[in-house]
BAKOL-681599 format. One record per residue (C-alpha): residue number from 1; x, y, z. Coordinates in pm, 1 decimal, m for minus. Last residue first. Layout:
REM BAKOL-681599
NUM  X  Y  Z
...
***
This chain:
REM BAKOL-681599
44  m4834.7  1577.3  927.9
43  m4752.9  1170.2  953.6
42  m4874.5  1079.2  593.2
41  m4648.7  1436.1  470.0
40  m4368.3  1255.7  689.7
39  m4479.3  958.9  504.1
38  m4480.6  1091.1  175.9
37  m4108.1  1290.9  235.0
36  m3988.5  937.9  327.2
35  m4059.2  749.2  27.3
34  m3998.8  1033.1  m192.2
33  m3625.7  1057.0  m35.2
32  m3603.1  692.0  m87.8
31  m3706.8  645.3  m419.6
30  m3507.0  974.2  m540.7
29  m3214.5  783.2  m404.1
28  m3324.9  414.1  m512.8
27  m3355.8  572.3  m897.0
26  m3013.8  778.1  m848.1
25  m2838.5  433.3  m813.7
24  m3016.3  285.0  m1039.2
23  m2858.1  556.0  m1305.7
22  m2527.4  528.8  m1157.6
21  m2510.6  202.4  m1174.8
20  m2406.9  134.9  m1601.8
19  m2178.6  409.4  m1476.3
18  m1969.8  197.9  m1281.9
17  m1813.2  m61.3  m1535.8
16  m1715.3  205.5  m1748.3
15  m1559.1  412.3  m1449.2
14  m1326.5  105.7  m1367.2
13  m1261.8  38.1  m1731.2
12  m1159.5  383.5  m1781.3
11  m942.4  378.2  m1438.9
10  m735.7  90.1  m1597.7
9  m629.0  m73.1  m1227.3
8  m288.5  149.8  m1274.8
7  38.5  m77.0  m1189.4
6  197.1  173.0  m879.7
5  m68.2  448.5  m827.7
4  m154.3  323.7  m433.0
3  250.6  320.7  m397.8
2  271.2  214.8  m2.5
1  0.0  0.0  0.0
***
């Protein structure tokens, strides 16, 4: 661990193979923060 930069992991491939989550990612957010901004409204 002392040379984190020593043989690169490919960051392109790395990023590639996360952006195909990003989207879903986003999706569960918005879910969430709907979820929880209906039942505070449910609550009020």
């Amino acid at each position: 661990m002392r040379q984190p930069f020593h043989g690169h992991l490919q960051p392109r491939a790395f990023i590639a193979a996360l952006l195909p989550l990003l989207p879903a990612f986003v999706v569960v957010l918005i879910a969430v923060l709907l979820g929880r901004a209906l039942a505070l409204a449910g609550l009020l």
